[in-house]
C-alpha positions as CSV (number, residue, x, y, z in Angstrom):
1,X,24.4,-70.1,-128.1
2,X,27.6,-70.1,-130.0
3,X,27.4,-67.2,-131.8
4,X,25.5,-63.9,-130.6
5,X,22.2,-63.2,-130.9
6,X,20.4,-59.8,-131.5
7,X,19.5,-57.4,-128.3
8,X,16.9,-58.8,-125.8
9,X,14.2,-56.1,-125.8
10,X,12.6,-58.0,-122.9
11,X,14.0,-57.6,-119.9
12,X,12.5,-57.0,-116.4
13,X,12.8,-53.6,-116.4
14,X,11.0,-52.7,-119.9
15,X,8.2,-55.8,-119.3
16,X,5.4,-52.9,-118.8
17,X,6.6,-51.0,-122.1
18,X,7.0,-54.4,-123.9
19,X,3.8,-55.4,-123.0
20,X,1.8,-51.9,-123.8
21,X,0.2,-53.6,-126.8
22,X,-1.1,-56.0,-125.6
23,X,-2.7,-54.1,-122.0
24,X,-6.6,-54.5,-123.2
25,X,-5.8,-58.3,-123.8
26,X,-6.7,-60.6,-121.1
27,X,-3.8,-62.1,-119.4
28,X,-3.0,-66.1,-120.5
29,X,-2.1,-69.1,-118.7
30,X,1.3,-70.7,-119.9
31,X,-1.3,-73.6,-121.2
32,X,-3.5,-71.2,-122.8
33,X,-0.4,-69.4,-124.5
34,X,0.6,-72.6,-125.7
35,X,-2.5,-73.3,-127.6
36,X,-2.9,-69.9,-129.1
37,X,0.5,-70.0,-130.7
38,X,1.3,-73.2,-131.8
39,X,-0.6,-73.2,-135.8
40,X,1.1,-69.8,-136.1
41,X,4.5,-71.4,-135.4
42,X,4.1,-74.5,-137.1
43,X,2.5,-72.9,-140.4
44,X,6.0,-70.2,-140.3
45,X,8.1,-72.9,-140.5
46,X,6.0,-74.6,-142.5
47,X,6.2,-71.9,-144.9
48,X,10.0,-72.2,-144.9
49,X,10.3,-75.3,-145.3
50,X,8.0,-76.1,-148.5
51,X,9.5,-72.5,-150.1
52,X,10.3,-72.8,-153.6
53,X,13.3,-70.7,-152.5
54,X,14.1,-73.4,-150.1
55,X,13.5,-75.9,-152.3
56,X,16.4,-74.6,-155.0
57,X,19.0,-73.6,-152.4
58,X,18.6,-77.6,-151.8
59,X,18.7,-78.1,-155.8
60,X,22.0,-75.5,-155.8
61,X,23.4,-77.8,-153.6
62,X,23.1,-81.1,-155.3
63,X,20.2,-81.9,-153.5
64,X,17.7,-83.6,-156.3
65,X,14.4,-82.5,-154.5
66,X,13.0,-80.5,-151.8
67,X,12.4,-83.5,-149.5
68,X,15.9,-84.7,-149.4
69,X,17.1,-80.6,-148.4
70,X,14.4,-81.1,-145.5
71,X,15.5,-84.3,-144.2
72,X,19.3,-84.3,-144.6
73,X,18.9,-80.5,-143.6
74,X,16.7,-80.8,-140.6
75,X,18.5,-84.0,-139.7
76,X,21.8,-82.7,-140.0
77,X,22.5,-81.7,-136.7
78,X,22.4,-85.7,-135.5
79,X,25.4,-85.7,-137.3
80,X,26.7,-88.8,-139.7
81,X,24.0,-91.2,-137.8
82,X,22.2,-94.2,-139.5
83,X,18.8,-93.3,-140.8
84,X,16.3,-94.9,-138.3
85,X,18.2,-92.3,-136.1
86,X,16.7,-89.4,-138.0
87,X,14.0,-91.3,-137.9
88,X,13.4,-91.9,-133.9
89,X,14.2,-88.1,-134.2
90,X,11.7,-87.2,-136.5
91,X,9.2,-89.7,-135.0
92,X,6.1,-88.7,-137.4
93,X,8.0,-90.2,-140.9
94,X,8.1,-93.8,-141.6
95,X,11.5,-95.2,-141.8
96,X,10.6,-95.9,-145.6
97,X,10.2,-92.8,-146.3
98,X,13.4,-90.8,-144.3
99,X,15.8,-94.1,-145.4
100,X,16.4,-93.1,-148.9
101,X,16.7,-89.6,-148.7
102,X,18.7,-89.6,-146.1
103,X,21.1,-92.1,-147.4
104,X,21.1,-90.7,-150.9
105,X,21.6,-87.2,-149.6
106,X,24.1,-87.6,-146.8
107,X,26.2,-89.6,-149.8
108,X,26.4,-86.2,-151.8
109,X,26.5,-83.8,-148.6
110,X,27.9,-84.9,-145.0
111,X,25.4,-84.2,-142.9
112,X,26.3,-81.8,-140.5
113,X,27.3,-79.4,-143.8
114,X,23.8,-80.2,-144.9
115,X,22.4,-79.1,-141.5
116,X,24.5,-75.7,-141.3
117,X,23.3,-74.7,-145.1
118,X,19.5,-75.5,-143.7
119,X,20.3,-73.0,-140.7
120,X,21.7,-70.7,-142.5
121,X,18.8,-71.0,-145.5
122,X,16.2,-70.7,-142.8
123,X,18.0,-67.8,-141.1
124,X,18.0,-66.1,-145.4
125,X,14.4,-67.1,-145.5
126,X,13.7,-64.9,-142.4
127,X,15.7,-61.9,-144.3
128,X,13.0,-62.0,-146.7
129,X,10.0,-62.5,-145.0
130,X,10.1,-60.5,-141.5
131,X,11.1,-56.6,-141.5
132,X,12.9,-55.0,-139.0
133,X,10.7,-53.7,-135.7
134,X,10.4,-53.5,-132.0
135,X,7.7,-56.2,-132.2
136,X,10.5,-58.6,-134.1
137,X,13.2,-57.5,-132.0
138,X,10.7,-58.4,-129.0
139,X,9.8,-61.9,-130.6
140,X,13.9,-62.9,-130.6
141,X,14.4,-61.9,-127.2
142,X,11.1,-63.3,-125.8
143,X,11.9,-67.0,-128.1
144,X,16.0,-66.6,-126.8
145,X,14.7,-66.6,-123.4
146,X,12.2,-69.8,-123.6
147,X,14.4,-71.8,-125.6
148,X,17.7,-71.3,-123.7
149,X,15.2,-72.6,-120.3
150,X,14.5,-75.7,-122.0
151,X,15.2,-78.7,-120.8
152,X,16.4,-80.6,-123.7
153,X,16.6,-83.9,-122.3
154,X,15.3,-86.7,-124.7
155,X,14.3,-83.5,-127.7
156,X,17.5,-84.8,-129.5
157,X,16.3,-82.5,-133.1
158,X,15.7,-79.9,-130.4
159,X,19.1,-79.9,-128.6
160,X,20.9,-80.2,-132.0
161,X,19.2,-77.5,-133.2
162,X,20.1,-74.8,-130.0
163,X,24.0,-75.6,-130.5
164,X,24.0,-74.5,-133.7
165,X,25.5,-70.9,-134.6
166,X,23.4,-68.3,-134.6
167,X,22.4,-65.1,-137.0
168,X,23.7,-62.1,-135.8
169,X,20.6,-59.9,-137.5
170,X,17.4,-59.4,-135.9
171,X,14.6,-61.0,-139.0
172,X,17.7,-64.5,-139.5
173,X,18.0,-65.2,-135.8
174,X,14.1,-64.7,-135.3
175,X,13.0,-66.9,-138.1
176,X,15.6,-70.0,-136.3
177,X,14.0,-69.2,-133.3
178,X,10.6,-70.2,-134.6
179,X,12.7,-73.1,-136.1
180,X,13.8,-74.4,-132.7
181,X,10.1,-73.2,-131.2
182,X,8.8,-75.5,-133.6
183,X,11.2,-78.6,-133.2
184,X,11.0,-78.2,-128.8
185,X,7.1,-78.4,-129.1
186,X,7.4,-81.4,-132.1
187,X,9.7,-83.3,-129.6
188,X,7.4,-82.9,-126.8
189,X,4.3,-84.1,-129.2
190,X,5.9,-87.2,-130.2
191,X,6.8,-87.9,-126.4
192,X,3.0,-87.3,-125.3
193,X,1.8,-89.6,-128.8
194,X,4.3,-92.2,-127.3
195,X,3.2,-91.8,-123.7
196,X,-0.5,-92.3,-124.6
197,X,0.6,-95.5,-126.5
198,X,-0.4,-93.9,-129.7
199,X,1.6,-94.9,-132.9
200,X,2.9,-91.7,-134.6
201,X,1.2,-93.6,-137.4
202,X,-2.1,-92.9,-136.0
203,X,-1.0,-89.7,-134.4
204,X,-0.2,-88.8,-138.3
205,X,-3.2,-90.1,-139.8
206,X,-5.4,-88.5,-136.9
207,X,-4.2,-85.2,-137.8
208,X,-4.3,-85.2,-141.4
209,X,-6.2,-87.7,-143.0
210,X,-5.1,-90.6,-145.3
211,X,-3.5,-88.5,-148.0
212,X,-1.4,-86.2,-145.3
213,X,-0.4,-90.4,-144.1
214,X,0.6,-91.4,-147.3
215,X,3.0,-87.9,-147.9
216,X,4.8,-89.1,-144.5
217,X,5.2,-92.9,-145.6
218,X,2.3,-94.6,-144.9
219,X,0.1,-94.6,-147.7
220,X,-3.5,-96.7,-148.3
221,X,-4.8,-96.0,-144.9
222,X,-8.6,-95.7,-143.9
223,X,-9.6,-92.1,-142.6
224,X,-9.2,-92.0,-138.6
225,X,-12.3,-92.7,-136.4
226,X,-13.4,-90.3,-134.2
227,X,-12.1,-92.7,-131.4
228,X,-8.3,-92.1,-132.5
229,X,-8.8,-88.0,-133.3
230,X,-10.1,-87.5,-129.6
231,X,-6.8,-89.8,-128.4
232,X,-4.6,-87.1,-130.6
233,X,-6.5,-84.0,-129.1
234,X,-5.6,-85.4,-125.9
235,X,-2.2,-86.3,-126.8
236,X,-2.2,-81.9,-127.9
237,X,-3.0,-80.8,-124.9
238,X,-0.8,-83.0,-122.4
239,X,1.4,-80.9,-125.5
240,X,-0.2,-77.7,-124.4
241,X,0.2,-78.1,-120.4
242,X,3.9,-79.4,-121.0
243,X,5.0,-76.1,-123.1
244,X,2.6,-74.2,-120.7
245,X,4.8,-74.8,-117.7
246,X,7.5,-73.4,-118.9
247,X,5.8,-70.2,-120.7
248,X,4.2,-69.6,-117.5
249,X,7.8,-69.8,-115.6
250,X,9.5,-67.8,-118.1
251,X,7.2,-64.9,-118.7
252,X,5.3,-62.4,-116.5
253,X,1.7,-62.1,-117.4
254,X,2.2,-59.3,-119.6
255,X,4.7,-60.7,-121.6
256,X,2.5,-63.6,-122.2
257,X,0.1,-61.3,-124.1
258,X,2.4,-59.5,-125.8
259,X,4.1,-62.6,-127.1
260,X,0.9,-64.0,-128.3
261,X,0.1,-60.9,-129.9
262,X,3.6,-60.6,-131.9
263,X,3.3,-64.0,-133.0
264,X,0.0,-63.4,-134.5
265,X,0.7,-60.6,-135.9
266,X,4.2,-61.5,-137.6
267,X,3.5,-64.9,-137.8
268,X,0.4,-66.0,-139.1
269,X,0.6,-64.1,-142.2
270,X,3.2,-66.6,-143.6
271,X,2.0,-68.5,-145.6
272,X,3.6,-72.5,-147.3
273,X,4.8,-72.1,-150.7
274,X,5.6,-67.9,-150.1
């Protein structure tokens, strides 16, 4: 990372005392610790994301609404790119939808200055949502050591994401940890949704119905069939088993159920629009 992050309260030699929580919980696959953690992660940084203090740091900066801070911020790091990049990127927005806002808002902000104000936004939202603690500082150096082993080949959101500079404080670099948890396990959904030969369309519409379609740019569609939800829940757990290998190579047993138990317990509470 370019910057440094807080102490790693994880290493080899503390595993047993960073793991004492969680000694009456049954020990987890890297699959299995995949699964248990991923709505807590993605409903965090949901809950960044649709803040209403999110949404007027966007309007502070010229921004003129809340999805044009998320796309030229979350975008950012592809740098001055034309939109159907962000939009490959993204995968689960139709190009109708990102085109505009990225357009319009990369003409006010250059991109990669929009990006480093959503870092730094996400890393302010952390501030104010996640208190100082051995669990947290256990969280950032249990996330710094997953998402420095990742390979980031073809996770271009991902990879942009990791070279950007870091928080120095403990609650800022934990809450753009979950950020970059979040965007490694998006990037590795849209390759198994791809893989499958499932449109992210249908992947979209499969996980949310026709209105949750319609707020990512394809709107009118019929509710999904129970044929195309059972090709999604197979698409999330080729998901699982390819985040699973790598929890399972990176942390001991132990660690495993203490990192399932810190997420849970720091992250689940956070709730969109807080």
């Amino acid at each position: 990372m370019p910057a440094p992050t807080p102490p790693d309260g994880t290493t080899a030699t503390d595993a047993t005392a960073a793991g004492a929580t969680a000694a009456h919980a049954a020990a987890l696959s890297g699959t299995q610790l995949a699964a248990a953690v991923s709505t807590a992660v993605y409903t965090a940084g949901a809950a960044f994301m649709l803040s209403p203090s999110t949404t007027q740091a966007g309007l502070d900066l010229g921004f003129t609404s809340m999805p044009e801070f998320y796309v030229a911020g979350r975008g950012g790091v592809l740098g001055d790119v034309d939109a159907s990049v962000v939009t490959a990127a993204f995968g689960f927005f139709a190009d109708d939808w990102v085109r505009p806002r990225w357009e319009s808002a990369t003409a006010h902000l250059p991109a990669r200055e929009a990006g480093r104000n959503y870092g730094a936004r996400c890393a302010a939202w952390g501030r104010a949502h996640l208190d100082e603690s051995p669990e947290l500082t256990r969280l950032v150096g249990y996330t710094t050591r997953i998402t420095t082993a990742v390979d980031s080949s073809g996770l271009a959101l991902f990879a942009g994401w990791r070279a950007e500079p870091a928080a120095t404080d403990t609650p800022g670099r934990a809450m753009q940890l979950v950020h970059l948890l979040r965007e490694w396990r998006g990037g590795l959904l849209l390759a198994a949704v791809l893989s499958a030969g499932l449109s992210t369309r249908d992947a979209v519409l499969a996980d949310g119905g026709p209105e949750h379609a319609g707020n990512h740019g394809w709107p009118g569609l019929a509710p999904a069939d129970a044929a195309l939800s059972e090709r999604l829940a197979q698409c999330l757990a080729s998901t699982d088993r390819l985040c699973g290998s790598l929890y399972e190579s990176v942390l001991a047993p132990a660690e495993r159920s203490d990192f399932a138990e810190i997420v849970h317990a720091l992250l689940a509470p956070l709730a969109p629009h807080s």
